[in-house]
C-alpha positions as CSV (number, residue, x, y, z in Angstrom):
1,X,75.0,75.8,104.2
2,X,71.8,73.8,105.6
3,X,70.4,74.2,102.0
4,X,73.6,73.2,100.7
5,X,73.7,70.0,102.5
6,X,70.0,69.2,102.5
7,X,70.4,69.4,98.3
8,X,73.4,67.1,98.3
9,X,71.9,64.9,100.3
10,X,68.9,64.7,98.1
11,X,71.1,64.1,95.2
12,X,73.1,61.4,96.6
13,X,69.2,59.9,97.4
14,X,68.0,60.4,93.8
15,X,71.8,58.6,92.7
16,X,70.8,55.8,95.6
17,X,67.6,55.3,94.1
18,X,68.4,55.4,90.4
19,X,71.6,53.3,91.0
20,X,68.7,50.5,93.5
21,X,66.6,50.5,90.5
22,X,69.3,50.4,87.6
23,X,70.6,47.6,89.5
24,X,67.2,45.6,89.9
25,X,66.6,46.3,86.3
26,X,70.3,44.3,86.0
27,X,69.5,41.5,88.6
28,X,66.0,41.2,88.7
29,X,63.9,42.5,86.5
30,X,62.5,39.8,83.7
31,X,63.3,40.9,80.1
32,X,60.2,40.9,77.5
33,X,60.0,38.2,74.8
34,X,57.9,38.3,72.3
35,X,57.1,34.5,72.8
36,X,57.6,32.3,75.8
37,X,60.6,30.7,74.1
38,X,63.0,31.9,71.5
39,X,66.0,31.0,68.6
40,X,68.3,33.7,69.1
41,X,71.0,33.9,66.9
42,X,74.4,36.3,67.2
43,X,76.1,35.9,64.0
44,X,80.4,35.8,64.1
45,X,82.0,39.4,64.1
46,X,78.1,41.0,66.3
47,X,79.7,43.2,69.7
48,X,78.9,45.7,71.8
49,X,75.3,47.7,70.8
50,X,74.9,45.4,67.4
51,X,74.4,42.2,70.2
52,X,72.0,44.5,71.7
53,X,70.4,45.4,68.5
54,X,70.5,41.2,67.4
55,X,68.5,40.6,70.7
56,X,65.2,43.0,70.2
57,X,65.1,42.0,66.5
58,X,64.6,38.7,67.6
59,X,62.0,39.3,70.2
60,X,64.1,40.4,73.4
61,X,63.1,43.8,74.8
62,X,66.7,44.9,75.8
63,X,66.3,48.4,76.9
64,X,69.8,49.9,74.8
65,X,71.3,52.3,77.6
66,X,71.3,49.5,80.4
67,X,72.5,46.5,78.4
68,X,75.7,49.3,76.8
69,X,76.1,49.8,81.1
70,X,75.7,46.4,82.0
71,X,78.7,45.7,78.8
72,X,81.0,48.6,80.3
73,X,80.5,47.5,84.0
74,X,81.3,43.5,83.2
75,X,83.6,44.4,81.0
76,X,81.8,41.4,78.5
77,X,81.6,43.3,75.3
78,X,84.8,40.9,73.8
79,X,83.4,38.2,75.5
80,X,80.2,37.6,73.9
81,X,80.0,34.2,71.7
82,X,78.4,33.8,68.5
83,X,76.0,30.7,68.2
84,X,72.4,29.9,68.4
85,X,70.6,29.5,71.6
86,X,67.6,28.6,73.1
87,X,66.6,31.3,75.4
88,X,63.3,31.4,77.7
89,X,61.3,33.8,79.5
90,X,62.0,34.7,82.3
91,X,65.0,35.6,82.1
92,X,66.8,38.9,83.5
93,X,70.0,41.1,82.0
94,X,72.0,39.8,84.0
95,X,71.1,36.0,83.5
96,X,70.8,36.8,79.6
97,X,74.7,37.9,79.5
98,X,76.0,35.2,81.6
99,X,74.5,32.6,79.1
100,X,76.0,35.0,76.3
101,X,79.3,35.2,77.4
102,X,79.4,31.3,78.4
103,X,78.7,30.2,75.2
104,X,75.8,28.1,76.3
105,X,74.5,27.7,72.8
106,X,71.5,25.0,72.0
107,X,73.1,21.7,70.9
108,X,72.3,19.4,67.6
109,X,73.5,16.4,67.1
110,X,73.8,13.8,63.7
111,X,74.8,10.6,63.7
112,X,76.6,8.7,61.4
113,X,76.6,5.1,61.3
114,X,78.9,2.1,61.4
115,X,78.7,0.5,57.7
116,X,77.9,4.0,56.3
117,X,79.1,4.8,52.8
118,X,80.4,8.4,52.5
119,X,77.2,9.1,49.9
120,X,75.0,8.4,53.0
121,X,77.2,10.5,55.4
122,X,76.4,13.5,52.9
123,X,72.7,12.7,52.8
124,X,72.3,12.5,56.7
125,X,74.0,15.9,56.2
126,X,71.9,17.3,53.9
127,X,68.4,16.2,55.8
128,X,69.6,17.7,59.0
129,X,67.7,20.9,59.1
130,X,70.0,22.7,61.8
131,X,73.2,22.5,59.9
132,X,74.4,25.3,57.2
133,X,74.7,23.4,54.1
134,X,78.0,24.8,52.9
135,X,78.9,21.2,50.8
136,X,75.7,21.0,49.3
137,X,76.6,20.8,45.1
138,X,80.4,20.0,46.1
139,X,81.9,16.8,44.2
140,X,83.1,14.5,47.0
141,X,87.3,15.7,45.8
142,X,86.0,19.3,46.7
143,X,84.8,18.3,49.8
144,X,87.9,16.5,51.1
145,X,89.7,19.5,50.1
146,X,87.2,21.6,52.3
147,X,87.7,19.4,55.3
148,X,91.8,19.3,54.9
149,X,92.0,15.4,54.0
150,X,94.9,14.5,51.6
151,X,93.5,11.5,50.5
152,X,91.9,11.1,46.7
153,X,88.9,9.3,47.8
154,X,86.3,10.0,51.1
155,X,85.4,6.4,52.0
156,X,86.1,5.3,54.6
157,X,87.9,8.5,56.2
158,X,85.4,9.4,58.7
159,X,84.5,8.1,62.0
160,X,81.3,6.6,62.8
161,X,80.0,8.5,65.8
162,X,77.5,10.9,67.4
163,X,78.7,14.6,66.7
164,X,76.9,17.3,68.8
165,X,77.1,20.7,66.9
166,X,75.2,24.6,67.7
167,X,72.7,25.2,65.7
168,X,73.7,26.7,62.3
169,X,77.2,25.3,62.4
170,X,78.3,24.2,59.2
171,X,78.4,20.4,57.5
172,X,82.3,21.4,57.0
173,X,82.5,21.8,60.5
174,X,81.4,18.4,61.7
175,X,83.3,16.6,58.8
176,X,86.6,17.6,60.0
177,X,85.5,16.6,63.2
178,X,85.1,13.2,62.0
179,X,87.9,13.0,59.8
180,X,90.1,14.0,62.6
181,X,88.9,11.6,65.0
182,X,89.4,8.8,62.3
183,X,92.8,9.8,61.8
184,X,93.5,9.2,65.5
185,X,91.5,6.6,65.8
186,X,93.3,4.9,63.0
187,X,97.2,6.1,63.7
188,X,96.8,5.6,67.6
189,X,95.5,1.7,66.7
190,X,98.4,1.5,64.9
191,X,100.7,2.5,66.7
192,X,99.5,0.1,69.2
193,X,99.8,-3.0,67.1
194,X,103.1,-1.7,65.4
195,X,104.8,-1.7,69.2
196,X,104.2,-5.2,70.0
197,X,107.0,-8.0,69.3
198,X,104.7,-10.7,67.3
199,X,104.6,-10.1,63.4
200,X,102.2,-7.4,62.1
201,X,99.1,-8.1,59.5
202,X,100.7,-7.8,56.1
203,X,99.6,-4.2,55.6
204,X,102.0,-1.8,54.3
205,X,99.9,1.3,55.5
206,X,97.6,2.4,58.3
207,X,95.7,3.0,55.2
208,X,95.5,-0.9,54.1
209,X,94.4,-1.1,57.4
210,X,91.7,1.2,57.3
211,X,90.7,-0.9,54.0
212,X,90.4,-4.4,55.8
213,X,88.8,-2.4,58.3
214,X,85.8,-1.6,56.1
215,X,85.2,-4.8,54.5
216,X,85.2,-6.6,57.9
217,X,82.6,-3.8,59.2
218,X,80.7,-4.8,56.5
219,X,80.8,-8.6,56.2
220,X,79.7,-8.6,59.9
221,X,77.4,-6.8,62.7
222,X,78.4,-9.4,65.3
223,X,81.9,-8.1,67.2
224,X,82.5,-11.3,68.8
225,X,83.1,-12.6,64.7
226,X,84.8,-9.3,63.6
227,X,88.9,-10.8,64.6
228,X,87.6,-14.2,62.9
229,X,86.4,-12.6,59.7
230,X,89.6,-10.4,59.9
231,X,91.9,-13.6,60.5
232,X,90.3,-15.0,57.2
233,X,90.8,-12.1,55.0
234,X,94.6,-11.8,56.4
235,X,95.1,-15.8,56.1
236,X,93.9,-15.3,52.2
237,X,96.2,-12.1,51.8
238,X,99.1,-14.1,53.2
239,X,98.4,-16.9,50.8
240,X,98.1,-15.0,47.6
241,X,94.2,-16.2,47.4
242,X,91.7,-13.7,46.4
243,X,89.4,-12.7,49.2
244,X,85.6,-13.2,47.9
245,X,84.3,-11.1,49.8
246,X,80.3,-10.0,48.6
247,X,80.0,-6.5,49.9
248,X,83.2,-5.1,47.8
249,X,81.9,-6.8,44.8
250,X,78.6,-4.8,45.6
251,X,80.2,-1.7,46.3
252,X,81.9,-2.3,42.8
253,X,79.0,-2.6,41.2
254,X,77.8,1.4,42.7
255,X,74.1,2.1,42.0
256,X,73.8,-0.9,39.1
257,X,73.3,-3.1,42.0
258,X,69.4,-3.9,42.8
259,X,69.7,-5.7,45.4
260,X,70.4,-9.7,44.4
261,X,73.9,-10.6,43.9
262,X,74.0,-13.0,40.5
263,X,76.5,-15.3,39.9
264,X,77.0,-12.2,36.5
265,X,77.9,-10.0,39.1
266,X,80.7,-11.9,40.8
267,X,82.3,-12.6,37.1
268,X,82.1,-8.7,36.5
269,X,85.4,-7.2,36.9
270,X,85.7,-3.7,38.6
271,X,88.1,-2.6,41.2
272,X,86.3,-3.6,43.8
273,X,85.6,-7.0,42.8
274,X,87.5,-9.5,44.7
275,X,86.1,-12.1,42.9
276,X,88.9,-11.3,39.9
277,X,91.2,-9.2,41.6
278,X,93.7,-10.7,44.4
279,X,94.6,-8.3,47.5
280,X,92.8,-5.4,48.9
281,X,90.4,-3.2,47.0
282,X,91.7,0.6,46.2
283,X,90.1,2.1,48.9
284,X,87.8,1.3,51.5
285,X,84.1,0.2,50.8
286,X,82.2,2.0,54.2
287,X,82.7,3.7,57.3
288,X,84.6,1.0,59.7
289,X,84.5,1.4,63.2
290,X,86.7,1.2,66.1
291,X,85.9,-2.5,66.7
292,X,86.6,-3.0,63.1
293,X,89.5,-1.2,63.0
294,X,91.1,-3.2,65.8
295,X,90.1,-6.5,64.2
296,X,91.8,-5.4,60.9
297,X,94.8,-4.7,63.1
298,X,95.0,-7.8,65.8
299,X,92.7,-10.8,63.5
300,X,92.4,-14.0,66.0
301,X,94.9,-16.6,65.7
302,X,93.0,-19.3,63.5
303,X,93.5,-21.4,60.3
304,X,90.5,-20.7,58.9
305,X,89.9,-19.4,55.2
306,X,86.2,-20.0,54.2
307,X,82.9,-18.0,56.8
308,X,79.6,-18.2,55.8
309,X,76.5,-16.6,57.8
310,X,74.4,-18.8,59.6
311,X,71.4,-16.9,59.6
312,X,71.4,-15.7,63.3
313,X,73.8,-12.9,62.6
314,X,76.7,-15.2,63.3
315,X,79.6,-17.3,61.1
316,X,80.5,-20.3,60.9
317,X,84.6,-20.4,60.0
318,X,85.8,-23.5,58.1
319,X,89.6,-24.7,57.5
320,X,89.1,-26.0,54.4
321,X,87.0,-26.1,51.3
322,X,85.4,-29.5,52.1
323,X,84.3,-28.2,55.5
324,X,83.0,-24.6,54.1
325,X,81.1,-26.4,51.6
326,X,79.6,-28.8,54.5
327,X,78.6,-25.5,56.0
328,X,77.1,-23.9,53.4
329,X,75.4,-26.8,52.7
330,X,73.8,-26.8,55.8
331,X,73.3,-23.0,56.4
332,X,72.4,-22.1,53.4
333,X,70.8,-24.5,51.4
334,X,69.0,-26.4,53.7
335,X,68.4,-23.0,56.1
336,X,69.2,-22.8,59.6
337,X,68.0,-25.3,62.0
């Protein structure tokens, strides 16, 4: 009986002492990299011993039978996210599973800017070494179809912003981002102007909107001038005038344009060219953004009809002819003083 329970007692000692160091192998024990810092990727669809398998191919000495434990006693094996991340040494099991099973995958971020034409919206793409490049050789119709849009034509349908993404994520993936978030942007500003008693813009569409939204965006940096510009566009529309406007006629004339705007140019009649065309161009000519968008939607309550730049980033907004050509005049031809 004494040998009995002098051997049970030394296997419940060996179990004490196998489960003590099992769990400081868990808790406390730092895992090998093969480099101070390291990309570790888990593909969608990896589980269970394949995440296991992921890890020491890509430099992390996890021993197989504890992380398969560790799995069973957390109960984390469905729990495990798929991403890139940044992982550095030391780190233990159980620190390693907790980042796994959070999702705390390493962030990238592109940026697309205000003004941006959807051509350089695909080329930021395309330089941006931590994306997949799953558009890359897609016409710009086969990309809208990618992302969901129901529109013929990508201008303009993306919002201007700073998307952060995981590493690998795909150029797909952060478009429909952005084309959702224009979509709001764009319906809820609507909305918004729609609801209040004083007569609307003359836009049939939140898509006219979205059109005057561009040309503003690009006609001026300065958002203290962004309702003035819109008010002249809107007074023109109302009056059946055409609306003159330089960067359509540009974005007409696509990649013929070098640069210098000749009086050629302006006589050259595309879509775009609102030199010979009255109303609003086909579709916008940029990425507007939401300060543009709400200057399309609620312009400020002047006369005027004529701008012109006075060479400090600002306009200067005439009434009449005889007072935009006094201002031209003097901003133009004669430089700023």
């Amino acid at each position: 009986m004494k040998r009995f329970l002098a051997t049970a007692l030394l296997g419940l000692a060996v179990l004490a002492a196998a489960a003590g160091w099992t769990w400081w192998q868990y808790e406390r024990a730092p895992l090998t990299f093969s480099a101070p810092e390291l990309q570790v990727e888990i593909e969608r669809g990896t589980a269970g011993q394949a995440v296991g398998a992921a890890l020491r191919r890509q430099g992390i000495e996890v021993p197989g039978w504890l992380f398969s434990l560790a799995l069973r006693l957390r109960g984390d094996a469905p729990k495990i996210r798929a991403g890139n991340y940044e992982l550095a040494s030391p780190l233990t099991l159980r620190q390693l599973l907790d980042r796994l099973t959070r999702g705390d995958v390493s962030l990238r971020d592109v940026t697309f800017i205000e003004g941006w034409t959807f051509r350089q919206m695909r080329a930021a793409l395309a330089r941006n070494p931590d994306l997949k490049h799953d558009t890359e050789g897609l016409s710009d119709l086969e990309v809208l179809a990618l992302v969901g849009a129901t529109e013929p034509h990508p201008e303009g349908l993306f919002a201007p912003d700073t998307y952060a993404f995981a590493r690998g994520s795909s150029e797909a993936e952060v478009l429909r981002r952005a084309y959702r978030l224009q979509r709001q942007v764009l319906q809820a500003a609507w909305d918004a102007r729609m609801a209040r008693p004083e007569p609307p813009p003359p836009y049939r569409s939140p898509y006219e909107a979205l059109i005057m939204a561009s040309i503003v965006e690009k006609e001026t940096g300065r958002e203290s001038d962004r309702p003035k510009v819109a008010a002249v566009f809107v007074n023109r529309l109302r009056r059946g005038m055409m609306l003159q406007s330089d960067p359509t006629t540009i974005y007409g004339l696509g990649e013929a344009f070098d640069g210098n705007l000749r009086r050629r140019d302006l006589l050259a009649d595309t879509p775009y060219n609102t030199y010979t065309r009255t109303g609003l161009t086909p579709t916008p000519i940029a990425m507007p953004g939401r300060a543009s968008i709400a200057a399309a939607l609620d312009p400020a309550s002047i006369p005027a009809l004529y701008f012109v730049a006075r060479g400090d980033g600002s306009s200067e907004f005439s009434n009449d002819l005889a007072a935009h050509n006094r201002a031209v005049a003097r901003y133009q031809k004669r430089g700023t003083p």
